[in-house]
C-alpha atoms as one frame of an Amber mdcrd trajectory, in Angstrom:
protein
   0.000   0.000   0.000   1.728   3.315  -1.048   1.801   6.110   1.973   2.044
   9.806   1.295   5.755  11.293   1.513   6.365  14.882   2.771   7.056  16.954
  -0.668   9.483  19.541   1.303  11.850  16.586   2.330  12.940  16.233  -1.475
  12.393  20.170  -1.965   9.584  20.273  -3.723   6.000  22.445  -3.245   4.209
  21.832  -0.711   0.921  21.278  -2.894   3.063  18.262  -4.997   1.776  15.060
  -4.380   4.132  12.072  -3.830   3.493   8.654  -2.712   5.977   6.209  -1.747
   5.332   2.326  -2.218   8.680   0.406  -1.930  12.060   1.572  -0.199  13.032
   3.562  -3.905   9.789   3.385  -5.593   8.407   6.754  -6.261   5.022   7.657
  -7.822   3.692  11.763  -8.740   0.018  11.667  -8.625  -1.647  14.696 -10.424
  -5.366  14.782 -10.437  -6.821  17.027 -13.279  -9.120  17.191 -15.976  -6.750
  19.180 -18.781  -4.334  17.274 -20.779  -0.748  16.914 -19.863   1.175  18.647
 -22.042   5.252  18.915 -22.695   5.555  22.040 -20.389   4.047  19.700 -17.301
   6.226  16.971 -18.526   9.325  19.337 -18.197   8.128  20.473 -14.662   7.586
  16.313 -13.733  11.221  16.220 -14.824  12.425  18.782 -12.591  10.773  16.772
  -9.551  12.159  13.536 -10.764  15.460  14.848 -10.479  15.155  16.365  -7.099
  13.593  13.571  -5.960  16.513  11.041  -7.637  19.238  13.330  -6.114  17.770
  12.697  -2.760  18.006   8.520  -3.332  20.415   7.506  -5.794  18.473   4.803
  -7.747  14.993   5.716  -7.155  12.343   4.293  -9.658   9.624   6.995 -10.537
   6.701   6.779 -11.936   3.765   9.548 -12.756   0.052   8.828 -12.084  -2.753
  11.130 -13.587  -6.315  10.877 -14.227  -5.658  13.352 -17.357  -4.644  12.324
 -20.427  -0.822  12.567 -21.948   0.514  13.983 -24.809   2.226  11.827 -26.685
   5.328  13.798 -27.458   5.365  13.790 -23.222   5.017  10.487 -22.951   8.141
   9.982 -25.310  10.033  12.503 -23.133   9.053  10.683 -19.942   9.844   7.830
 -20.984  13.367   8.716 -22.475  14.072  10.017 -18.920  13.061   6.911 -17.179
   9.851   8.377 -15.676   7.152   5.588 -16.100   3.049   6.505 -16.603   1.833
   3.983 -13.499  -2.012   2.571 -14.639
């Protein structure tokens, strides 16, 4: 079962939501109606890396009830970010 992380321990905004299911498993959860575009993507990005820098190896992984662009979901996915079902 995944528990909510603190947000301000990896230096991100307090309004980010982050779950954490295994010891370097990482999942972003943004719940919205508009699409996901490449400027979001960048931004998910960003977090990744703050949150990688914090534990070397973590596995992340994004979760949205919005749909992806597909040119995002390329650039996730070249950056090892995963779209969790």
């Amino acid at each position: 079962m995944p528990r909510t992380v603190d947000p301000k321990h990896f230096g991100l905004h307090h309004s980010t939501r982050l779950e954490q299911s295994g010891k370097k498993q990482f999942t972003l959860v943004i719940n919205r109606k508009s699409r996901v575009i490449m400027k979001d993507g960048k931004n998910i990005l960003a977090k990744a890396a703050r949150i990688a820098a914090k534990v070397p190896g973590a596995v992340i992984c994004l979760r949205t009830t919005a749909p992806v662009c597909s040119k995002t979901q390329k650039l996730l996915k070249e950056n090892n970010v995963e779209l969790c079902p």
